[in-house]
Structures are given as C-alpha cells and as structure tokens.
C-alpha positions in Angstrom: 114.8 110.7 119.1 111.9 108.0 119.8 109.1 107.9 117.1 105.5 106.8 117.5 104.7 103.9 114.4 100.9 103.9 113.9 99.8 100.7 112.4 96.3 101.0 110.6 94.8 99.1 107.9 91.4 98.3 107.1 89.2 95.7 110.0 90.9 92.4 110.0 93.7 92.5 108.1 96.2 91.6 111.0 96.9 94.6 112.9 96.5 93.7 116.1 99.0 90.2 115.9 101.1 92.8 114.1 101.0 94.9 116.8 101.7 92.3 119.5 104.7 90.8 117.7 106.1 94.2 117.7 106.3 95.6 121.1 106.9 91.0 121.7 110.2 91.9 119.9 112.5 93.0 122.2 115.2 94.2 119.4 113.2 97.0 118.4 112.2 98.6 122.0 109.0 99.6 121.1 106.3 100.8 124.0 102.6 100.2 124.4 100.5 103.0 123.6 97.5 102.4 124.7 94.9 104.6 123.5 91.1 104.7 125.1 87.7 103.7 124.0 84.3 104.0 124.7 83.2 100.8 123.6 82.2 97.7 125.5 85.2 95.5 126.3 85.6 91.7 123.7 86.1 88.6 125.4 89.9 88.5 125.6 90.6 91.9 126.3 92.0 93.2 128.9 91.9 97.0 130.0 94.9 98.8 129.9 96.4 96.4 127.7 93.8 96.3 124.4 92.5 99.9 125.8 91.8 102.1 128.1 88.0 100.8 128.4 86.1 104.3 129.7 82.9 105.6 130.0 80.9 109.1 128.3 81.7 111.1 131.4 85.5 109.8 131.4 86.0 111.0 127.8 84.3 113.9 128.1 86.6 115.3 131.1 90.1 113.9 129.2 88.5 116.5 125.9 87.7 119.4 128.6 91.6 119.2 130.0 92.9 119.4 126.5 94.6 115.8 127.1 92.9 114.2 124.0 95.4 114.4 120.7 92.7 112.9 118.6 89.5 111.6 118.5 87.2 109.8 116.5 83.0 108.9 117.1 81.6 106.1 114.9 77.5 105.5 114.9 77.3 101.9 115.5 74.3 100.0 115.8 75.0 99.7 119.5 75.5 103.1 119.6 78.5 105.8 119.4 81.5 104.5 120.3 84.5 106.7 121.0 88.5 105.9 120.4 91.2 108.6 121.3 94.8 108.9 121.6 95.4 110.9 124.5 98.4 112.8 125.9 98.3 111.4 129.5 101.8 112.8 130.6 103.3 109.1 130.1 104.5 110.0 126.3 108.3 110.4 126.3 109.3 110.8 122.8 112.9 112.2 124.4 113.6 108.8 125.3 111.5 105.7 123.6 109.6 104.7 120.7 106.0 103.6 120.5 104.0 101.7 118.5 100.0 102.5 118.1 96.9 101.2 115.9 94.8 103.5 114.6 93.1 104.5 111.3 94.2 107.0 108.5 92.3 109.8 110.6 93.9 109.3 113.7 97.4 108.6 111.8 97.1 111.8 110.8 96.2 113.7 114.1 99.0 112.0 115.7 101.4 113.1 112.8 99.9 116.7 113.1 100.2 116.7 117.1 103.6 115.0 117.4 104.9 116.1 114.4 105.8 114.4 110.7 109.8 113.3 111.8 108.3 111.8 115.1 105.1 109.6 113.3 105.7 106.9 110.9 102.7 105.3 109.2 102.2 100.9 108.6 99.7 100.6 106.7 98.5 97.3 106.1 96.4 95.6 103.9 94.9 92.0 102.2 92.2 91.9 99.6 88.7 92.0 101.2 87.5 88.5 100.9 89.9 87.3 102.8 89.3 90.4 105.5 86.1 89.0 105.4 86.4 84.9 106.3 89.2 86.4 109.0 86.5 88.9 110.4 83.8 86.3 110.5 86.2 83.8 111.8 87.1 86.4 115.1 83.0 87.3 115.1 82.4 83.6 116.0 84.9 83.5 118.4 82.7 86.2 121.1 80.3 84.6 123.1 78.3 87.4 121.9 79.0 87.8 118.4 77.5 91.3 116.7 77.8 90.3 112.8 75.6 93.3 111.9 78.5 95.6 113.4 81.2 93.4 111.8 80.0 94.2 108.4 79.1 97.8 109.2 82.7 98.5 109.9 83.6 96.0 106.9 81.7 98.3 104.6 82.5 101.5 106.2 86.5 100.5 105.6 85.9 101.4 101.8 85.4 105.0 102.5 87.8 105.0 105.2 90.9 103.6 103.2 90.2 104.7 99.4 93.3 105.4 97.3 92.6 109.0 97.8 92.4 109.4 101.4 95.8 107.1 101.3 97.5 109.5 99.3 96.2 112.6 101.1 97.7 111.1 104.5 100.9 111.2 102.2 101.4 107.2 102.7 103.0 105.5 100.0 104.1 102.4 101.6 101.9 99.9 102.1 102.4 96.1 103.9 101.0 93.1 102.2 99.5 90.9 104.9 99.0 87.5 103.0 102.4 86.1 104.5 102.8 87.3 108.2 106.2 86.2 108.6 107.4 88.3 105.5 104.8 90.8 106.5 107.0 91.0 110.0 110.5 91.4 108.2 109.3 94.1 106.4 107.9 96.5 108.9 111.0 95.3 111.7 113.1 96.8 108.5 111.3 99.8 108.9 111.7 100.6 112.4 115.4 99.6 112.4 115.9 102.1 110.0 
C-alpha cells in the first residue's frame, strides 16, 4: 500500500532541499506530487516540476470538476494566490508512494481525502532567526526580490504553525532542521518504516 508523506514546516526551514533529496533517493521510491498554484513562477522554477503554474480560470474549472482535494487562498500584497492538491487521475496509491509539501491545512485535507493510514506528516522546523537570514538569503537571490511578501508569510507562519494547530493536525513528531544530513536520516527512517 503506497502512502503520500507531506512535508510542511514553517517558510524556509528546508523543505524544499528536503524534498528534493527525497524523491533524489532512489532507495525510498518516492514520486513527485506536484501540486498547482496560482502564483507567478521564481527564477529557477520550472513548471511541472516546482508546480503546476496555472491561471484564475484554470483553477476555477479543476474546483468545478471536483478534481481539487484541497485548497488554500492567501491575500498577498501581489494579490490572492492559490495552491491545491488536486486529484488529476495520475495518483496511484495501489502501487507507489509520494512525497508532497504542504502546510498543516493542506496536511490535513490530504489526510481527510486519502485517508489517515495512507498520509504521513514531516514536519519540519528551526528557530525563526535563522528562518529568517535563510529567507532573506533566497529573497536576494530573485532578480525581483518581494521582501514585503517574504515577511508577510514570515509573520503569517506563527499563526499557521502554533503548538495548538500542531496538536489538532494530531502531529507529534517533529524534524529538527539545524543539521540536514541528520535531519535526512531521520525522516529516510521514517519512510522505511
């Protein structure tokens, strides 16, 4: 029985390169699930790969054909940008194992819509100051940089991952991100198990 692990931590605390290294890991057969998003695409990304890049119009038919498993608008100070996990026929939890990020809202819609045994939460976290210098650090990085969004989401992560909203999603593991090599063992533990 394959098993979707949703990655989610707070903004910049390494869950992307987590990500990366492992569906990079051949060991642990892990697939790409690729969710969508209505955002503009970063330098560096790639559609398909990062996301599914899509317009209003686009996400609005996916919702209308009962394809989206969850959903989730943020007011950003470019606008309202949409990310979904959607159910495009290409899920095969019969026969492979995916890996997805998300946040604690979308964990949980996943959980609800694929079921408790079939979801696995990695949550993963570092202490905000150094979420911070590694935010600013990518921020600089854009040719485009938009700091005022950085520290919205930055700020907006409080609410998003307090103790209590942890402990409602019924996640009591959490991954220390300050040494990424242990940080790796760890969670390739996990999905072995």
């Amino acid at each position: 029985m394959g098993k979707i692990y949703c990655i989610c931590g707070k903004s910049s605390t390494g869950k992307d390169t987590v990500y990366k290294r492992l569906l990079a890991d051949e060991s642990l057969g892990l697939n790409q699930l690729v969710t969508y998003t209505t955002r503009p695409i970063r330098e560096g990304e790639e559609d398909g790969r990062e996301y599914f890049f899509i317009d209003e119009v686009e996400a609005q038919k996916l919702a209308s054909e009962g394809k989206v498993v969850e959903s989730r608008a943020y007011n950003t100070i470019h606008g309202i940008w949409k990310y979904m996990t959607v159910d495009n026929g290409c899920i095969d939890l019969d026969q492979k194992s995916y890996a997805v990020i998300g946040t604690l809202e979308s964990y949980v819609q996943i959980r609800n819509y694929f079921g408790k045994d079939r979801v696995i939460p990695i949550l993963i976290d570092v202490d905000d100051g150094e979420r911070l210098e590694r935010a600013l650090r990518r921020e600089r990085k854009q040719s485009d940089p938009k700091y005022e969004e950085m520290c919205r989401r930055f700020l907006a992560d409080s609410n998003d991952f307090s103790k209590d909203k942890i402990k409602n999603a019924g996640i009591e593991r959490v991954f220390e991100n300050y040494d990424l090599e242990k940080c790796m063992t760890e969670i390739k533990d996990l999905v072995k198990e």
